[in-house]
N, C-alpha and C positions, 0 to 999 in steps of 0.2 A: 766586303763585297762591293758594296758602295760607300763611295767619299767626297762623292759631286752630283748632285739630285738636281733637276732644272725641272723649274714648275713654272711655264708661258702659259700666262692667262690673259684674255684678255677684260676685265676686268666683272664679268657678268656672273650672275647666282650658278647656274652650272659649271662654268666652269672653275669657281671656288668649291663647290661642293668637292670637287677633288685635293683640294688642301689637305682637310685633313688623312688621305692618306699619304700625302707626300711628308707630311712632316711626322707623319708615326714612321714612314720608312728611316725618314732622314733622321731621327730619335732613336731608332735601333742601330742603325748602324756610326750613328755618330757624324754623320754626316753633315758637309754644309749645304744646305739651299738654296738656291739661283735662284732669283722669282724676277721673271723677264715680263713684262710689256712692251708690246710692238705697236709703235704709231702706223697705224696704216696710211702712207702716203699717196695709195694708188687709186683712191677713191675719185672719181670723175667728178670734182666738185667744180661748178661753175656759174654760170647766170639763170639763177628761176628766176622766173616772172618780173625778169627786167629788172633786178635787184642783183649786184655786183657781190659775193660772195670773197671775204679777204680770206685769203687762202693763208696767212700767219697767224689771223684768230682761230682758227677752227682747228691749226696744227699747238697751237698756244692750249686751246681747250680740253685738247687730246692728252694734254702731255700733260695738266692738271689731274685729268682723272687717270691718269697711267699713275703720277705720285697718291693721290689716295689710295690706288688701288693697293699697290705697290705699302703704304703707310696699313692698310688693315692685317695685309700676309705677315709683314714686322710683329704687329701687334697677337693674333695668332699665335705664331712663332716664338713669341717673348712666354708663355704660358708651360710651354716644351724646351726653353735651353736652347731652342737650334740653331746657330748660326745663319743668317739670311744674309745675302748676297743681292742687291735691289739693281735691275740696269732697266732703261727705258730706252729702245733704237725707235730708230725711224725708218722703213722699209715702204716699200710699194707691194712686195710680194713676203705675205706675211710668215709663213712656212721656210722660205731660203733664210730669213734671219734667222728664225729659232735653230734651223740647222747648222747654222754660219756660228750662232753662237756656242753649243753643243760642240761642235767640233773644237773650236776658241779657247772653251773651258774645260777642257778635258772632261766632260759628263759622261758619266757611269750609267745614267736611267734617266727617262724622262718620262714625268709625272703630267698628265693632260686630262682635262672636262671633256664631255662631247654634248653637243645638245641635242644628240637623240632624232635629227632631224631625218624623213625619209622620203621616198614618192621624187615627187620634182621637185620639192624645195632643193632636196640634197644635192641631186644632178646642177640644177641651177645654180646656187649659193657654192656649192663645192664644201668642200670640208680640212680646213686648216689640219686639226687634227689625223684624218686619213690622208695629209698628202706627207707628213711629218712620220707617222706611223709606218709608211709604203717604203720610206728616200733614208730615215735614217740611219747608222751607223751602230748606235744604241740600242737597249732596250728600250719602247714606251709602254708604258703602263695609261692604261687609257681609262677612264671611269666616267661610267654614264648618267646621266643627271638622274633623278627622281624624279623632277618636272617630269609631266605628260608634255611629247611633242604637240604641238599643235596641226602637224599634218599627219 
């Protein structure tokens, strides 16, 4: 049923808390795992308080913690046999790559965190995962953190 699992995280406790069922799916059914990170390029970074922000450190730094991120899922992974599949893009709009990729790789199901957020954080902030869930193609399987939101 499934032979292509994409599990886009970006690199935080909720949204790993859905690891592990992306790799008991992708363990049942033999599956390989895509574990994507999206650099977010769309971030309005510029001059605080008169201090020049270099905008190739901070995409430099991103892309650091995309490879551990990316180096724990492996490690996981390695525990279950499941074949991992590791890609770090770089987008401004984080939701069109994960769907950009998904369609790319032929993915069967898509495995996603949510952080539970509600009220007007949600409105505000938006939600990767509900714009991914609404647009795409797939199934997503969506799982909700444990964390208590904070709003």
């Amino acid at each position: 049923m499934y032979s292509t699992i994409l599990f886009p995280t970006d690199g935080s406790e909720e949204s790993l808390e859905a690891l592990d069922h992306a790799l008991d799916i992708a363990n049942r059914y033999e599956a390989t795992l895509h574990a994507l990170y999206v650099v977010d390029t769309g971030y309005p970074y510029g001059d605080f308080d008169s201090v020049a922000i270099e905008w190739g450190r901070i995409v430099d730094a991103l892309q650091q913690e995309g490879e551990q991120t990316l180096d724990e899922i492996e490690r996981r992974a390695g525990r279950t046999d499941t074949a991992v599949v590791r890609t770090i893009l770089e987008d401004n709009v984080i939701h069109r790559a994960i769907l950009q990729y998904a369609d790319q790789n032929d993915v069967d199901l898509i495995v996603m965190g949510t952080h539970g957020r509600r009220g007007i954080d949600r409105w505000l902030l938006g939600s990767v995962t509900e714009r991914v869930m609404r647009t795409a193609d797939v199934p997503v399987l969506t799982v909700r953190s444990e964390k208590k939101s904070e709003t």
